[in-house]
Backbone as a ProteinNet text record, in pm:
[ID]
protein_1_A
[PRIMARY]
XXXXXXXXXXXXXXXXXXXXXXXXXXXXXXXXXXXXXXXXXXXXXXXXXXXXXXXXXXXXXXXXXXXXXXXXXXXXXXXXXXXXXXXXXXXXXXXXXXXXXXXXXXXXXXXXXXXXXXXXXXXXXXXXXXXXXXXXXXXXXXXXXXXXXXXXXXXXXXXXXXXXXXXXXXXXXXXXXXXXXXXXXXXXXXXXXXXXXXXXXXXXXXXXXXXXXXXXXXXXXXXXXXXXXXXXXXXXXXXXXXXXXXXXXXXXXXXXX
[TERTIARY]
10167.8	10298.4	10349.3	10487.7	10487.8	10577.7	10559.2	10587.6	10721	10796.3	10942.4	10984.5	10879.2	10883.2	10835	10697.4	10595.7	10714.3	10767.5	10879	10965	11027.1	11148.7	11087.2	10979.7	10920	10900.1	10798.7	10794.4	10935.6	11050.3	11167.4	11197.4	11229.3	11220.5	11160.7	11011.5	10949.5	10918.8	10969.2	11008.2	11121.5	11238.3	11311.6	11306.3	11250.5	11225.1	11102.4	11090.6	10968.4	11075.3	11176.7	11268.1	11376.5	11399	11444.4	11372.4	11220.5	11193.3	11150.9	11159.6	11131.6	11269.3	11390.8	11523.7	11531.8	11460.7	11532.7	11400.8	11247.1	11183.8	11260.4	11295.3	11384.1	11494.2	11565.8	11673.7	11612.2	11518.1	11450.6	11386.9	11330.7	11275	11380.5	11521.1	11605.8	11710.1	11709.7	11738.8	11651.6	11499.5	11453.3	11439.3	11476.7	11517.2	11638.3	11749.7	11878	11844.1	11804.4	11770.4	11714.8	11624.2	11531	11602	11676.9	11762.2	11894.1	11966.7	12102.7	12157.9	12072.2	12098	11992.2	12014.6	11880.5	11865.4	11730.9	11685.5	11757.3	11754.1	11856.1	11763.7	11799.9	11808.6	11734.7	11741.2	11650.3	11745.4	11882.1	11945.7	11915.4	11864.6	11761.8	11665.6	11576.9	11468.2	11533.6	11645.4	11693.5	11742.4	11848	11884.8	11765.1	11641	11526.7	11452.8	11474.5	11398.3	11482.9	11583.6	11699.6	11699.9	11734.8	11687.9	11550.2	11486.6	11320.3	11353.6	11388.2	11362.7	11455.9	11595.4	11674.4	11660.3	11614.7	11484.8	11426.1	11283.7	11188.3	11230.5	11357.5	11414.5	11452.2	11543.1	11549.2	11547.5	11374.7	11319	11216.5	11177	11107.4	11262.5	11309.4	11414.9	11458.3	11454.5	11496.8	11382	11209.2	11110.1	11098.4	11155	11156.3	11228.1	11327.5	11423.2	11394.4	11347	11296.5	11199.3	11088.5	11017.5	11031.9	11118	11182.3	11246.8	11317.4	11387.5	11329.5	11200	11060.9	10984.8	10981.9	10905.3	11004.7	11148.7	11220.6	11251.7	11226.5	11209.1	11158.8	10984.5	10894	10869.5	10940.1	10938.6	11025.7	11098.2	11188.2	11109.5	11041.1	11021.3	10836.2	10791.2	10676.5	10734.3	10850.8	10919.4	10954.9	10989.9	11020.4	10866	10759.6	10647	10601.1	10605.3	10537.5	10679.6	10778.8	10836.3	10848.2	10823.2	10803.8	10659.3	10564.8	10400.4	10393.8	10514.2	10532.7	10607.2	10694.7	10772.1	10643.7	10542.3	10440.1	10387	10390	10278.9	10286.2	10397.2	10506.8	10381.2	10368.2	10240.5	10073.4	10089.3	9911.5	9943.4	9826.8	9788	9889.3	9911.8	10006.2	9903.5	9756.6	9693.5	9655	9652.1	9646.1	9748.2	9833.5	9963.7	9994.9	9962.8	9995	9935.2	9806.2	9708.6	9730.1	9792.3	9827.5	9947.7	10033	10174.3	10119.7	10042	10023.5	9973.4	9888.5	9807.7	9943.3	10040	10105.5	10238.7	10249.6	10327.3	10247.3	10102.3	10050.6	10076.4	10008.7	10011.8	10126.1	10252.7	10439.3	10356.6	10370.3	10360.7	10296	10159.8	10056.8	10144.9	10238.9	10234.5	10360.5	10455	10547	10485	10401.5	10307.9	10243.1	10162.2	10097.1	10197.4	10309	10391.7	10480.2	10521.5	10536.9	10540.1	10432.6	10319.7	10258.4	10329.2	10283.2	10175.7	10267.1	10163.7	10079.3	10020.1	9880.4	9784.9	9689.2	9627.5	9513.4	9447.9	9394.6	9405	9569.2	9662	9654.2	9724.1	9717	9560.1	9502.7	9402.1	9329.5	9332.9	9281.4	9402.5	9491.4	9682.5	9617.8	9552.8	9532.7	9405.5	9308.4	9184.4	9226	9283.5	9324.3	9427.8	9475.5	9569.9	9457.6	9379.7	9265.4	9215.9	9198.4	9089.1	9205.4	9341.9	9398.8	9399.2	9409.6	9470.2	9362.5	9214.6	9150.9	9127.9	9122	9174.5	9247.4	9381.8	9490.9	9406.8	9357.1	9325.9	9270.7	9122.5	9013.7	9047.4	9185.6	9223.9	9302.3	9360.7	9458.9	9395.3	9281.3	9215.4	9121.5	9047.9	8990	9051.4	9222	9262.2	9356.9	9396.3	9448.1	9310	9188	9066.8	9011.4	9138.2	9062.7	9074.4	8999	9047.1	9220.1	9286.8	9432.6	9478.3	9495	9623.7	9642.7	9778.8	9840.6	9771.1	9772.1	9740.8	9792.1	9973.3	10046.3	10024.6	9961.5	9956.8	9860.2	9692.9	9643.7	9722	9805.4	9852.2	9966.8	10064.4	10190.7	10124	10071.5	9989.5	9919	9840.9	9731	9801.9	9883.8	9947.9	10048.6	10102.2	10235	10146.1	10005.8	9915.6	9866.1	9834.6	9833.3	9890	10017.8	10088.6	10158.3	10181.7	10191.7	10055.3	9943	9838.7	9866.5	9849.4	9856.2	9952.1	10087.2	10222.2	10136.9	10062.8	10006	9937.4	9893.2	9767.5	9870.1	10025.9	10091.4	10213.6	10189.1	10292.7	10197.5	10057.8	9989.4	9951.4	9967.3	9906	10066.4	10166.6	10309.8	10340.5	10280	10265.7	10194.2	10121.2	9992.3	10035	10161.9	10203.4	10283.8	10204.6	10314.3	10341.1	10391.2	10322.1	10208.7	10126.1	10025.8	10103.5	9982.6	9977.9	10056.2	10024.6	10049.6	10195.4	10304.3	10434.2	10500.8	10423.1	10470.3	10459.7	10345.4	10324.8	10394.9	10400.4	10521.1	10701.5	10704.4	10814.1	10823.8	10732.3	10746	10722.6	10648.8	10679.4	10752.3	10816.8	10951	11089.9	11038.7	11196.5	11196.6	11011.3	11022.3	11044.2	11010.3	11037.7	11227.7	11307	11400.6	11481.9	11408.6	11485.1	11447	11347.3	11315.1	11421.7	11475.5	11542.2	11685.4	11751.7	11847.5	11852.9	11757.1	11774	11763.3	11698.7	11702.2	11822.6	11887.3	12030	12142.2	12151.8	12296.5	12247.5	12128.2	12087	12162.5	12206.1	12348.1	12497.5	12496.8	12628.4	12615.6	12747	12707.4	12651.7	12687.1	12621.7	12599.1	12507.9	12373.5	12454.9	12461.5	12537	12453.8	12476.1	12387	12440.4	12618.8	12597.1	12564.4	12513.2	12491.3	12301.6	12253.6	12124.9	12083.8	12187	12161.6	12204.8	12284	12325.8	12264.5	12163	12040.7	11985.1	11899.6	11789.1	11803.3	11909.1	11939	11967.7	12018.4	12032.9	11962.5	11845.9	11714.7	11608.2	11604	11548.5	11544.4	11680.6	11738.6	11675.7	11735.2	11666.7	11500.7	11426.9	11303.3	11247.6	11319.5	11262.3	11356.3	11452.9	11506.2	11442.2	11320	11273.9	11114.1	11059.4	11010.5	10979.3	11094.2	11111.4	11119.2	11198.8	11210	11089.7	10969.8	10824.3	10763.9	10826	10717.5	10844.9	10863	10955.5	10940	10892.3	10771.1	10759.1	10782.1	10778.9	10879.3	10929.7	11060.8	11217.8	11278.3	11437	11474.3	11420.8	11518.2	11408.4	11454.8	11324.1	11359	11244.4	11247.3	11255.9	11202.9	11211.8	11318.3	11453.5	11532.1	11500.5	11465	11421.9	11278	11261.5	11162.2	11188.1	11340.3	11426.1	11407.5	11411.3	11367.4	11237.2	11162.5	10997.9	11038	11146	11102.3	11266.7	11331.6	11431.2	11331.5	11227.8	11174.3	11061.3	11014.9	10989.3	11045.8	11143.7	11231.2	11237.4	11257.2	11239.2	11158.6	11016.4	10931.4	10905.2
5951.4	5964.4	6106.9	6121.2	6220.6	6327.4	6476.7	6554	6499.3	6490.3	6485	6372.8	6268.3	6149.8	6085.6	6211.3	6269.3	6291.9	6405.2	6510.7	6389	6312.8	6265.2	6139.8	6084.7	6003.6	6059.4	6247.4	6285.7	6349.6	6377.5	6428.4	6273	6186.6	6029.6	5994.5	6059.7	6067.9	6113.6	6235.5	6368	6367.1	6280.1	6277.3	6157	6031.5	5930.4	6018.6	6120.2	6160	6252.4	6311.3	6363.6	6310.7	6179	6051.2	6030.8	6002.2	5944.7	6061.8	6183.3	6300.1	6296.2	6305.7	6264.9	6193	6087.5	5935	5953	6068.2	6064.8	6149	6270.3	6337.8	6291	6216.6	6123	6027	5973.5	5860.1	5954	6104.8	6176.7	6208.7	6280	6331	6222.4	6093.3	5959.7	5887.6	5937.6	5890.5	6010.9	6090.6	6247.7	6160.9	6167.6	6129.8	6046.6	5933.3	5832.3	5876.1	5960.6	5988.8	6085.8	6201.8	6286.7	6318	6407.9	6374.7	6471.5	6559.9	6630.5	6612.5	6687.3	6771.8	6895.6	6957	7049.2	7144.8	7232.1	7347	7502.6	7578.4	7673.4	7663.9	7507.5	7526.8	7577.5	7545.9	7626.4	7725	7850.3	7905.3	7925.8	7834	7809.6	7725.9	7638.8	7582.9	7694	7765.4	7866	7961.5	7968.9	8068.7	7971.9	7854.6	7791.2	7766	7758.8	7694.5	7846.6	7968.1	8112.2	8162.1	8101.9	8077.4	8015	7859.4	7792.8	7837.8	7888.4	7954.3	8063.6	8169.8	8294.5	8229	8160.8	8092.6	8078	7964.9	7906.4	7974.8	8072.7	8161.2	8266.8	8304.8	8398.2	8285.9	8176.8	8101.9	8099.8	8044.9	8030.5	8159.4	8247.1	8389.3	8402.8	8406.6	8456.7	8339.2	8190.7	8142.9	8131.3	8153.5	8228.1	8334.8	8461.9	8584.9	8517.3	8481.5	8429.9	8352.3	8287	8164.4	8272.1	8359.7	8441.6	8560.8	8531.9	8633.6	8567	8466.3	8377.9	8351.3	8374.6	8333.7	8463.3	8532.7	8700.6	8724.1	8676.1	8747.4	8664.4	8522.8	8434.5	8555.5	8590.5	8728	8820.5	8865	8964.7	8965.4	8854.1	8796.3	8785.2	8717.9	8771.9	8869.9	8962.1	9079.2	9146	9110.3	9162.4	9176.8	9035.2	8966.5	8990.7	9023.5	9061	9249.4	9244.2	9469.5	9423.2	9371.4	9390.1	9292.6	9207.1	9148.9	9259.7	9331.9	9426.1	9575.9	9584.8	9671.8	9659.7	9526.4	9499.8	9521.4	9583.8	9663.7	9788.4	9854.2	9968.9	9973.7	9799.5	9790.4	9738.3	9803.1	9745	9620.5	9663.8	9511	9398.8	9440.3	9301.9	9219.5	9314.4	9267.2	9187.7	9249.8	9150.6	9053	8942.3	8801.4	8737.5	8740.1	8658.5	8689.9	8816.6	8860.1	8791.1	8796.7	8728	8577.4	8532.3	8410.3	8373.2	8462.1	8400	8448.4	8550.7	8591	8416.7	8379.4	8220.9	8112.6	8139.5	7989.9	8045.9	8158.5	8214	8216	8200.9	8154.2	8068	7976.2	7780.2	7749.3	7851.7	7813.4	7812.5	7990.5	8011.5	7909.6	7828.7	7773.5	7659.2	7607.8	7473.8	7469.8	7630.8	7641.3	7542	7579.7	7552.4	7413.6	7373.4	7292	7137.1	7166.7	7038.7	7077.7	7165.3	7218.4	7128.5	7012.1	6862.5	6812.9	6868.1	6785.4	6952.1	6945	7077.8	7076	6974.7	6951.1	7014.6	6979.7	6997.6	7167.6	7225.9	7334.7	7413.4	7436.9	7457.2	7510.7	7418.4	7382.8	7517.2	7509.7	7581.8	7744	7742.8	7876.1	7926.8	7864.8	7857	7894.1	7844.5	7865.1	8004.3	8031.7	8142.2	8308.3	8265	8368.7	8390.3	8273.1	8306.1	8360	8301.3	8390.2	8538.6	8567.5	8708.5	8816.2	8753.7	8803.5	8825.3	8697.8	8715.4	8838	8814	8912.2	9089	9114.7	9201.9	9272.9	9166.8	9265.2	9240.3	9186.9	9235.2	9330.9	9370.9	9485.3	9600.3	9632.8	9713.6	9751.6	9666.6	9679.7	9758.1	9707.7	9733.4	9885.9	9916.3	10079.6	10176.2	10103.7	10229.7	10264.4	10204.7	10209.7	10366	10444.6	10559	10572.3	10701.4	10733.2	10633.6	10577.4	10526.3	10682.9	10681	10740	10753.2	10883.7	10922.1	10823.8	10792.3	10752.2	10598.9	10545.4	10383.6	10293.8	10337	10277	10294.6	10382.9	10395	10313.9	10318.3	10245.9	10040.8	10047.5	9856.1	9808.1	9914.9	9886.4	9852.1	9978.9	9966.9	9821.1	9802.4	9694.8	9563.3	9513.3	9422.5	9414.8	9570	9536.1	9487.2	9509	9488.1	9310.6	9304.4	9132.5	9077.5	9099.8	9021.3	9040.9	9145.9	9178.4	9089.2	9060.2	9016.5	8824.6	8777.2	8638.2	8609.5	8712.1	8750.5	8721.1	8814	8798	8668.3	8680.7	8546.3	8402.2	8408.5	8281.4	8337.9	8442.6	8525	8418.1	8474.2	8450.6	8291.4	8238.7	8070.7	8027.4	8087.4	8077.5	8149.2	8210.4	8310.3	8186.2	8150.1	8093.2	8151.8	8083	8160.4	8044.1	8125.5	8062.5	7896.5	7819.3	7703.5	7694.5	7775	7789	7817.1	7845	7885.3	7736.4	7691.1	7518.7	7456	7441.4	7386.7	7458.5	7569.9	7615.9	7540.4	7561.7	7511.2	7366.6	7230.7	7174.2	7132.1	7199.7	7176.9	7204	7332.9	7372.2	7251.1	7228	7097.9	6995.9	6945.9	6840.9	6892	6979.4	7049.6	7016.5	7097.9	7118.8	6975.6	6890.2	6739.4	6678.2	6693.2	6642.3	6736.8	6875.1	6920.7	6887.4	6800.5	6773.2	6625.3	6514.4	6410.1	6453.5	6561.9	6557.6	6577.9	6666.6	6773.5	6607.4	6575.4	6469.3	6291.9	6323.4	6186	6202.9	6320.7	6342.4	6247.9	6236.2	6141	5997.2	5920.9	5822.6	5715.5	5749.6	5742.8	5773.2	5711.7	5813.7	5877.8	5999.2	6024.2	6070.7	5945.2	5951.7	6050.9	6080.1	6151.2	6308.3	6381.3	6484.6	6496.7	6345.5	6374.4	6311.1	6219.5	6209.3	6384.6	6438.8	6504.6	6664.9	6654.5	6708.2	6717	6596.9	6552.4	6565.2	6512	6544	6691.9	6766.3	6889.5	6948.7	6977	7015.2	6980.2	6828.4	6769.2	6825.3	6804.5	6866.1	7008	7095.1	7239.7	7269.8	7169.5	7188.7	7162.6	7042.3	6974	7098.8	7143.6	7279.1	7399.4	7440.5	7518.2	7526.6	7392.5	7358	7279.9	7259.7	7218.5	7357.7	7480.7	7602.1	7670.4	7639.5	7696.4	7664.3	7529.1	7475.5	7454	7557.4	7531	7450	7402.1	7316.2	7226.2	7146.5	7005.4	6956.1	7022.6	6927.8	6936.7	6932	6909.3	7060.8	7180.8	7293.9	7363.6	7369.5	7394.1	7569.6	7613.2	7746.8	7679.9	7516.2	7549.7	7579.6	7642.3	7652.6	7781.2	7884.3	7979.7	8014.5	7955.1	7913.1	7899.3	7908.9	7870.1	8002.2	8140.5	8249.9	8258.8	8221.4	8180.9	8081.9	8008	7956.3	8032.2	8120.8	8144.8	8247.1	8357.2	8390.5	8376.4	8227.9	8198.7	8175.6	8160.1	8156.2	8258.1	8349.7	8483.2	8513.7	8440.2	8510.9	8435.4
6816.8	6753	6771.8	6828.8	6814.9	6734.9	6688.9	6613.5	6518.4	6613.9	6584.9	6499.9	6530.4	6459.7	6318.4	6344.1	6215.1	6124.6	6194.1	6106.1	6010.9	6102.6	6063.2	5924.3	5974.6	5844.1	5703.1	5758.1	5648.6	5553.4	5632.2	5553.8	5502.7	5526.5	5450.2	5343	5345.2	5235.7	5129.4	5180.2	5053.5	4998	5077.4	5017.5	4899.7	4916.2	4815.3	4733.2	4687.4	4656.6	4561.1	4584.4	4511.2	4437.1	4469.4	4426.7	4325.9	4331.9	4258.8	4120	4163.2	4032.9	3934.3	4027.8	3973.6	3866.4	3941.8	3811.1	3702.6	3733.5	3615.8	3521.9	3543.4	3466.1	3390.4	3462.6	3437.9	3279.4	3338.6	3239.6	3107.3	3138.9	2996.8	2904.4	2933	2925.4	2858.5	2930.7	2860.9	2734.1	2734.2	2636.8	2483.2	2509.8	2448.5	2394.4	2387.8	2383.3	2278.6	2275.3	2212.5	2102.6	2095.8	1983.7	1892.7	2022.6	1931.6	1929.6	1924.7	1935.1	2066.7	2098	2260.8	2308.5	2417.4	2495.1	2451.8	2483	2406.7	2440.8	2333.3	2376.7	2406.2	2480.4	2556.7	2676.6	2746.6	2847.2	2954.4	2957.9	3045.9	3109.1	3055.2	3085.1	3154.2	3114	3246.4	3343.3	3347.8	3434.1	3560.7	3513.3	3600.5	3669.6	3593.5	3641	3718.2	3733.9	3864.5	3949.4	3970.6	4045.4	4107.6	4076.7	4130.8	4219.8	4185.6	4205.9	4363.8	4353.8	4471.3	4551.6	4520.5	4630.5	4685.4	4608.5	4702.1	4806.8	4752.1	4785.4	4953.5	4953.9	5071.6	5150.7	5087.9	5179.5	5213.1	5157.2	5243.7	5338.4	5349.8	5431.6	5527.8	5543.6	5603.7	5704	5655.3	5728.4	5807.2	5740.6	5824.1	5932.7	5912.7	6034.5	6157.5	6133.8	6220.7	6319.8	6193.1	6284.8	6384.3	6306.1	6411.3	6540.7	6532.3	6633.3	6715.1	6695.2	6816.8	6866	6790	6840.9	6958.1	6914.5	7024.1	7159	7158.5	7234.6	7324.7	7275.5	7309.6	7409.5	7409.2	7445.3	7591.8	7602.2	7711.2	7797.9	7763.2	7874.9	7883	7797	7823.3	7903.1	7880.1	7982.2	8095.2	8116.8	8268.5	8343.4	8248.8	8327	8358.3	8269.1	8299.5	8442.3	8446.4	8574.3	8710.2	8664.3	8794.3	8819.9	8704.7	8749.5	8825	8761.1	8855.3	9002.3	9019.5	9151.1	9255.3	9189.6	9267.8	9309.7	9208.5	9236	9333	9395.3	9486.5	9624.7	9619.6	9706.8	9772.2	9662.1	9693.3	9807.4	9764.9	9785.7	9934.3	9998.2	10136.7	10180.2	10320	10392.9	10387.7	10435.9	10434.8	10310.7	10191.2	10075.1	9988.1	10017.5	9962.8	9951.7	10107.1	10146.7	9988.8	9996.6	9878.5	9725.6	9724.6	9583.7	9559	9642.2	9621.3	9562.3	9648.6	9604.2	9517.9	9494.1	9288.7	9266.5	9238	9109	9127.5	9226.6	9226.8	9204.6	9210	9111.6	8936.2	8989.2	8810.3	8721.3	8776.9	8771.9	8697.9	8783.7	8784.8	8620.9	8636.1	8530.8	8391.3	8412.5	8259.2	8203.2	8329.3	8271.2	8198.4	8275.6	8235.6	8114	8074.5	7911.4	7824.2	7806.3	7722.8	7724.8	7845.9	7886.1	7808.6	7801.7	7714.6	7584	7534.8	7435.9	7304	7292.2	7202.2	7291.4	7380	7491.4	7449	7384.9	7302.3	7387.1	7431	7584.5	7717.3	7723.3	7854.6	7872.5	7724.2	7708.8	7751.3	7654.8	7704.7	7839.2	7899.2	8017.2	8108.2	8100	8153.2	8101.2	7927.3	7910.4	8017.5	8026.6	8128	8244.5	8321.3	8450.7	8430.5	8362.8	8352.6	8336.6	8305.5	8266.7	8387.8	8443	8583.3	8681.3	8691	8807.9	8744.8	8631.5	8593.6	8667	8630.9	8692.4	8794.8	8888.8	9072.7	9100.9	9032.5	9061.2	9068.9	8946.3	8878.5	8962.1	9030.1	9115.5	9199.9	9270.4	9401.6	9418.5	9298.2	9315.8	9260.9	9186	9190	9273.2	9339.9	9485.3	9565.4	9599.7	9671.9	9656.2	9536.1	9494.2	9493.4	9580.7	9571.4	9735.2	9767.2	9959.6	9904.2	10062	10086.5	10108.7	10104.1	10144.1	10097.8	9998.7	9862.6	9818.6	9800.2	9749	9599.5	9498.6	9351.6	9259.6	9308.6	9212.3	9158.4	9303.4	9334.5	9211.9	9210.7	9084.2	8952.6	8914.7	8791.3	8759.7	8935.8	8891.9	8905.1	8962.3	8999.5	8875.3	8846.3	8693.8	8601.4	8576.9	8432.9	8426	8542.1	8531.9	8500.7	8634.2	8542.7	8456.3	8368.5	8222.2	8168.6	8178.3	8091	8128.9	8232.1	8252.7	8208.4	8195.2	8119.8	7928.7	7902.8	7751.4	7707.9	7782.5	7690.9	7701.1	7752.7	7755.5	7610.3	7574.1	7367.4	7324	7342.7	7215.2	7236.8	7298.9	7272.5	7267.7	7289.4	7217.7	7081.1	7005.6	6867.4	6836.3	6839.8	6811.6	6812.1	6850.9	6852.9	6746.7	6692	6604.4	6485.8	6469.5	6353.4	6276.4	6147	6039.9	5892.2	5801.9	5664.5	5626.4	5545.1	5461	5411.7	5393.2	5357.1	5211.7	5138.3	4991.7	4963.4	5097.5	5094.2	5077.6	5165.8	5175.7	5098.8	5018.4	4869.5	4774.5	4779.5	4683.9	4703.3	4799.5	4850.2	4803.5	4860.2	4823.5	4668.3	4582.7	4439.6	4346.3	4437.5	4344.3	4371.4	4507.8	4488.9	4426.8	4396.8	4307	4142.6	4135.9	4034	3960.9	4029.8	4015.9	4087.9	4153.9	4110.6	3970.2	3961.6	3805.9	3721.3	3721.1	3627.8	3667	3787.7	3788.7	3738.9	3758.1	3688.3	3520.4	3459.3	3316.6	3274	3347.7	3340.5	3327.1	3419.5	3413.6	3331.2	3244.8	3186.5	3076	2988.7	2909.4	2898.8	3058.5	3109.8	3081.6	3033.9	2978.9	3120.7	3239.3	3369.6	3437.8	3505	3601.5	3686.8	3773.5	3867.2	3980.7	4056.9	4171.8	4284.6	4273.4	4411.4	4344.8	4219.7	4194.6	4279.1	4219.9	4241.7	4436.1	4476.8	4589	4702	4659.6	4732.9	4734.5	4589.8	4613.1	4664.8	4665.3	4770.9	4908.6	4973.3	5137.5	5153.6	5084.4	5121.1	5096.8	5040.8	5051.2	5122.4	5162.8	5230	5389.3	5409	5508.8	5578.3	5460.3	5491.9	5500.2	5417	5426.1	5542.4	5609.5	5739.8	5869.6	5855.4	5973.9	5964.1	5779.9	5847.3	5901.8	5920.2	5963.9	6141.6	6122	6291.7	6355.5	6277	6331.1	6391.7	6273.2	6249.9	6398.4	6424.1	6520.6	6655	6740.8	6845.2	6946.8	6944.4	7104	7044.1	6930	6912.8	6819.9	6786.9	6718.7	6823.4	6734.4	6801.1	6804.1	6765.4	6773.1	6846.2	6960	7095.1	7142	7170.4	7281.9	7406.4	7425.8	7604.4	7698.5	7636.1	7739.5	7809.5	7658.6	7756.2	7866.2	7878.4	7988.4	8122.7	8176.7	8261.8	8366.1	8263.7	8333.4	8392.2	8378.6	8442.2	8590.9	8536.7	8697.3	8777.4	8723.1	8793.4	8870.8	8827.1	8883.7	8987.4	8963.3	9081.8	9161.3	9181	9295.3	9411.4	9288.7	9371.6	9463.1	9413.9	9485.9	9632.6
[MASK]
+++++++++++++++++++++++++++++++++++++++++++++++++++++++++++++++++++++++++++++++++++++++++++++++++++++++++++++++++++++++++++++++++++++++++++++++++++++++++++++++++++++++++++++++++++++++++++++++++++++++++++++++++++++++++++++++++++++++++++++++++++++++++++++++++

């Protein structure tokens, strides 16, 4: 099954899950009434101090997923430019060395578009990070081999090294950056404050001599809503609000080569 579909059942479910806190509130707040002649008084109060609570809450999850999402969308450029400053390096090293270097750094293209690619095959992946390790290394001890003949130029190991450093290093952080969420406990917060504060909107309108469903329906979807965008956000590679476009620069640069 996949993500998107997960997703879309579980916003379905949370939302009848907020439905159903609604109409308990609704039903305490209705059986209050009955017994006394209001609802209790000064909860207003705590009403407004949770309703404050979960709109922080949202959106500071909301903001840190964002940042994150155009962090991750970032670093796909800027893994490109990596790998095309250390393709343009290779400019330096030996004529006979070059042919074969050129060519790992265009499988090694291929590889890193593919990591991601398939991002829900954790298998697929895998295997994409594996092979990406072993060319880096190919690359590595051929271009260090090769900046140690005799008569290379001083400047040559420093300007070749450093640029494959640095096209390898930017591969850690942008799988660290894939792997960056908040704690588990943000989510459970999250989700208990909305059931929370549907239960205090069904208590709130059980006052009315009828139920008013579009106060408490129009709750629920719009929270629902936001809980499930900043979650699809969290996870760019498998829901509907995707990084793979920028990925486009990975193979515009293969082209190049």
């Amino acid at each position: 099954m996949s993500f998107g579909l997960i997703a879309l059942l579980a916003g379905l479910a949370w939302f009848g899950l907020m439905l159903a806190a609604s109409e308990g509130g609704w039903r305490i707040g209705h059986a209050r009434l009955a017994r006394h002649s209001g609802l209790a008084k000064g909860a207003g109060s705590a009403e407004a101090a949770t309703f404050a609570l979960f709109g922080l809450l949202v959106a500071f999850t909301f903001s840190g997923a964002a940042s994150r999402f155009m962090d991750r969308r970032g670093l796909v450029q800027e893994e490109a430019n990596a790998i095309g400053t250390a393709y343009l390096r290779l400019d330096l090293l030996p004529s006979d060395v070059q042919p074969s270097v050129r060519d790992l750094f265009r499988k090694y293209v291929d590889t890193r578009y593919e990591v991601y690619r398939r991002a829900s095959d954790s298998a697929f992946t895998e295997a994409k990070i594996a092979e990406t390790a072993a060319i880096q290394t190919s690359i590595w001890n051929s271009a260090s081999a090769a900046v140690q003949r005799p008569g290379t130029p001083a400047s040559t190991p420093t300007l070749v090294l450093v640029a494959l450093n640095e096209m390898i290093d930017i591969t850690g952080t942008r799988q660290m950056t894939t792997q960056n969420h908040p704690p588990l406990i943000v989510f459970v917060l999250l989700g208990g404050f909305s059931l929370m504060c549907s239960l205090l909107v069904g208590y709130a309108t059980s006052q009315n001599p009828t139920r008013s469903w579009l106060h408490t329906l129009t709750f629920a979807a719009v929270v629902t809503l936001t809980v499930y965008v900043i979650i699809d956000i969290e996870f760019p590679r498998f829901g509907l609000i995707r990084v793979d476009a920028a990925d486009a620069v990975l193979l515009e640069l293969r082209e190049t080569m």
